[in-house]
Phi, psi and omega in degrees: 000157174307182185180150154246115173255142132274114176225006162200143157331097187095000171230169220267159213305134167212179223254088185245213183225120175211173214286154174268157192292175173216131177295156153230186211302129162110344216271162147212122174276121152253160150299082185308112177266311187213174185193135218228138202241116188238143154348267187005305183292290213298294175336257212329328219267322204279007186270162185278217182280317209260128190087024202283136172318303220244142188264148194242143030276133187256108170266125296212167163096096176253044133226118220205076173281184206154175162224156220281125176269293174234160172231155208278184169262129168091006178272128174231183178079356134245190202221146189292137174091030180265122185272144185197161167261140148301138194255166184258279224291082173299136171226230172258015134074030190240296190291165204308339174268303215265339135273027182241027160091338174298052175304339152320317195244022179305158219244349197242322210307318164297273197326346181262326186068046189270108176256133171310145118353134160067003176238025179135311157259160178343121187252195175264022167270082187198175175285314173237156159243202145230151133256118186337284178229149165324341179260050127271012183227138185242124165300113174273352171065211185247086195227157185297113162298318187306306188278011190243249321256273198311346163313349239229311193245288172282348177284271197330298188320300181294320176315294182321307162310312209312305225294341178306300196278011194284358180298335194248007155291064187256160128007111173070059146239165184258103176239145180241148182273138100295087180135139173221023175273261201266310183294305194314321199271311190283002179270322139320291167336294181281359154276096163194303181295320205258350192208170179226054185260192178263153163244110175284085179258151166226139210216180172262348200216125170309328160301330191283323180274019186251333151315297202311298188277005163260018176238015169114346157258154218296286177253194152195135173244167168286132196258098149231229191255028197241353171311326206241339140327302202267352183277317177325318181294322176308338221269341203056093093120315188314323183091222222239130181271353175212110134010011226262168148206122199300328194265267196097050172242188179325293194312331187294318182256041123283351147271338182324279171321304194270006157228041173263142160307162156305171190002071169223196207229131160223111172259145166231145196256339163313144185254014178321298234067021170305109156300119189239085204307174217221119152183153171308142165092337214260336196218160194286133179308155184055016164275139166236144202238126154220161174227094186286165165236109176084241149175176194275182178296262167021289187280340172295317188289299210303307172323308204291309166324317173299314172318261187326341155282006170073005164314302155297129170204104184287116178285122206245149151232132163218165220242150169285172155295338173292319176256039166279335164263005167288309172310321154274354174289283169320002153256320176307328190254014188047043197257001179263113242230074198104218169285107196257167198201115204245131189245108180311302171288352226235000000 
């Protein structure tokens, strides 16, 4: 079967043939329908040799919906032809967290050496993928695997932040996107679906902000250095009660900061690597900085609900399997407007 392999250090992602899987016990093979093409991957492929986390050839992609091609002996709780997303951040199903479905935040998976799909195990950019156990697969029912596939990642993340932050998402509070592509954009929706605050995006390039206000925001400014002034000016002066910011590079979070309100919360979800200090006097009081990851099974299924409330509707370009590393060329360069989304089958 096809594959997108990361297959050797510093070189770019390709398209080979390798054998298709067979579930074993416990196992479930899908039939891969779509697979989402992320930062994350490009982070990964760009890290150096010494200390690289993952044994390579890698196949690439966490984000993945299919349908059940088969079950390993003794795997239950789906059935072969249940179309489902895959959840990524898999953990040890044991510990105290990952018994409450927060598998995101497991307490054991490093020391176990438990890896997402497409972060260290085999991922859905194939024909087929396995998935370890059933309760990593959420029923999509009949929803578009291409417009459900990124829900898995860019839906589930930005959910996961908002949901942190809904106490202080009231009536009259302000909240700004930084970054408006594949996480940014469903991260409006979903402050929109879920709140009655104003939303505020900011983004570097007028296409990118004009997604931003055909998916629901309010205002959208250009992210320069003149950026965090002008949200202050929206705001009359108070600033912003939440925060997200989708880049995580320098710049990003140094408006991040400079356009939070007293007590509010800025997260960043970006992986830039951007520093945001911390300190009495340095941030507005009672502001809090987190950088959450991902988010739990729980919240993946609520993602999926909104999907089916027509609440979402994630903007996809998609790609053959063939053409997956024109797709990450084209995510390198910031040329994907939304999502780009590669159909293994298709």
């Amino acid at each position: 079967m096809k594959a997108v392999q990361y297959r050797s250090v510093g070189a770019a992602p390709e398209v080979v043939e390798i054998p298709e899987p067979v579930a074993g016990p416990g196992q479930i093979l899908l039939k891969v329908s779509a697979a989402g093409v992320c930062h994350s991957d490009i982070a990964v492929m760009s890290w150096p040799a010494e200390g690289f986390p993952y044994e390579l050839p890698l196949t690439l992609g966490h984000e993945g919906v299919g349908t059940v091609a088969a079950l390993g002996e003794g795997a239950e709780g789906v059935s072969v032809g249940d179309s489902v997303a895959v959840y990524g951040p898999w953990g040890c199903g044991t510990c105290v967290n990952c018994a409450e479905g927060r598998e995101n935040y497991c307490l054991r998976a490093a020391d176990l050496g438990i890896n997402p799909p497409g972060l260290g195990t085999p991922g859905a950019m194939a024909e087929y993928m396995l998935v370890d156990d059933a309760r990593h697969l959420t029923p999509i029912g009949d929803l578009d695997p291409v417009k459900t596939v990124s829900l898995t990642d860019a839906g589930l993340t930005p959910y996961h932040a908002i949901k942190r932050s809904l106490p202080k998402l009231l009536p009259g509070a302000t909240a700004v996107v930084i970054g408006t592509g594949g996480l940014g954009h469903v991260a409006i929706q979903l402050l929109r679906a879920m709140t009655a605050v104003r939303v505020i995006a900011l983004d570097v390039t007028e296409e990118k902000l004009a997604l931003a206000r055909a998916v629901g925001a309010h205002e959208t400014v250009l992210s320069d250095e003149h950026a965090a002034a002008k949200v202050r000016e929206l705001t009359g002066g108070i600033g912003a009660k939440v925060v997200l910011d989708f880049v995580g590079v320098e710049p990003t979070v140094k408006t991040a900061g400079a356009v939070a309100s007293i007590d509010s919360d800025v997260t960043i979800v970006g992986i830039g690597g951007g520093l945001l200090p911390v300190g009495f006097g340095v941030l507005p009081f009672s502001t809090s900085v987190t950088a959450p990851y991902w988010g739990s099974r729980k919240e993946l299924a609520e993602v999926i609900e909104l999907a089916h409330a027509g609440a979402v509707d994630v903007h996809v370009e998609t790609y053959s399997i063939d053409e997956a590393p024109l797709a990450y060329e084209r995510l390198h360069a910031g040329k994907i407007n939304g999502r780009a989304v590669i159909l293994p089958n298709g």
